[in-house]
Structure formats: structure tokens, C-alpha cells
C-alpha positions in Angstrom: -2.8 -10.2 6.4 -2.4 -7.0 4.0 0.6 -5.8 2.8 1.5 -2.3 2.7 3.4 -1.0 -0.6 5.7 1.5 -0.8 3.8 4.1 -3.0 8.0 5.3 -4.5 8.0 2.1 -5.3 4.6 1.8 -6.9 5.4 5.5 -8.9 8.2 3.4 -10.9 5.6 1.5 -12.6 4.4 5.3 -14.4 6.5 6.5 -17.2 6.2 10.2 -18.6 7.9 10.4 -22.1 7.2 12.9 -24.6 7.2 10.2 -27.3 4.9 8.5 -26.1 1.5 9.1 -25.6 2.3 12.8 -26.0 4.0 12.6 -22.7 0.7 11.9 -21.1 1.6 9.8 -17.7 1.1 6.0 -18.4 1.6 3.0 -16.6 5.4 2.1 -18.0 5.6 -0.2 -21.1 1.8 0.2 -22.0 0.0 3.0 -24.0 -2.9 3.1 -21.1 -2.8 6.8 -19.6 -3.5 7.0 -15.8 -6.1 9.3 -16.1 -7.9 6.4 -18.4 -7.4 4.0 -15.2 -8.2 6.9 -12.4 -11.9 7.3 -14.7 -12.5 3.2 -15.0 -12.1 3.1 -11.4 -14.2 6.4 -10.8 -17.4 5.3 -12.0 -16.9 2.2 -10.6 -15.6 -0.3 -12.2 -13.3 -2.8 -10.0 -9.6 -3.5 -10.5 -11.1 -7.3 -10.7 -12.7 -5.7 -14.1 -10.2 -3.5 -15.1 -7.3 -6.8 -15.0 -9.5 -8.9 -16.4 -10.5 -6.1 -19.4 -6.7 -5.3 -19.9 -4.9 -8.8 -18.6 -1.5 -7.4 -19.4 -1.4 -5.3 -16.2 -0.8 -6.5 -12.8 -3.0 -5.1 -10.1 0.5 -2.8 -8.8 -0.2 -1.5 -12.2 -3.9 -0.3 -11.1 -2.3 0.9 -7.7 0.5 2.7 -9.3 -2.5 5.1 -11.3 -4.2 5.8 -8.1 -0.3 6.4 -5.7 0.2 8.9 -8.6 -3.4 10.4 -8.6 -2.5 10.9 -4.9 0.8 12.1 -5.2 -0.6 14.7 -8.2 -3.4 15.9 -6.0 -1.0 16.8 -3.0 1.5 18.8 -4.8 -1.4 21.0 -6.7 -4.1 23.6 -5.9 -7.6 23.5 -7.4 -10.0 26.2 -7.5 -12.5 24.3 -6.6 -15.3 26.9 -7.7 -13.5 27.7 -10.8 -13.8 23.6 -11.5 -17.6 23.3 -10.1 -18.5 25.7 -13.0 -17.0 24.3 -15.8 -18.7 20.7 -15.2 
């Protein structure tokens, strides 16, 4: 049976702090940015490969990237012909 997380719950696991990382968001009590995760997972690569690459995180770690990828994506706007012409 799956089990549902509570994505509040999941956003704990991301810290923003100014001193580290530059205040980038990253997964709390590691220098790995979410963005870094969000892009591993974007061109493919599995959260199989990304645990077994970085085998201090815990797949909630992995989760918590993409619940605040979500959660960043709903509270902005993108111009999405403003972004299709600077790729």
C-alpha cells in the first residue's frame, strides 16, 4: 500500500540560511541545493541513483526538493515566452 506524506511535513527537511550556501534552499543539515536535486531528477536520473550517489540522504530528503519545487512553482508567475527565449 503507498503512503501519502504530508508535503508541511516534507518542507521541514529544506533549510534557507543566508550562511549557508548563500542562502540558496538546501535539504537541512547538507550543502546539496534543491535546485541540484530538482536537475538530477530532471534529466533523469532515479532517486534509486541519486541515494545511492549521495547515501547520506533519505529518499524524504529527494521528496522534500520536489514538495518545495511544487510549492515554489504555485506561489510564482513565469513568463513563459520571456523563459522560451532565453534557453
Amino acid at each position: 500500500m503507498r503512503t501519502t506524506l504530508n508535503p508541511d511535513k516534507l518542507l521541514n527537511r529544506i533549510s534557507i540560511d543566508p550562511a549557508v550556501c548563500h542562502g540558496k534552499p538546501c535539504i537541512k543539515g547538507h550543502r546539496i541545493w534543491v535546485t541540484l536535486i530538482l536537475d538530477f531528477l530532471a534529466s533523469g536520473t532515479s532517486i534509486e541513483e541519486l541515494l545511492a550517489e549521495y547515501p547520506d540522504l533519505q529518499k524524504e530528503d529527494i521528496l522534500a526538493c520536489i514538495a518545495f519545487g511544487s510549492e515554489m512553482s504555485r506561489q510564482r508567475f513565469v513568463d513563459w515566452e520571456e523563459l522560451s527565449h532565453a534557453v
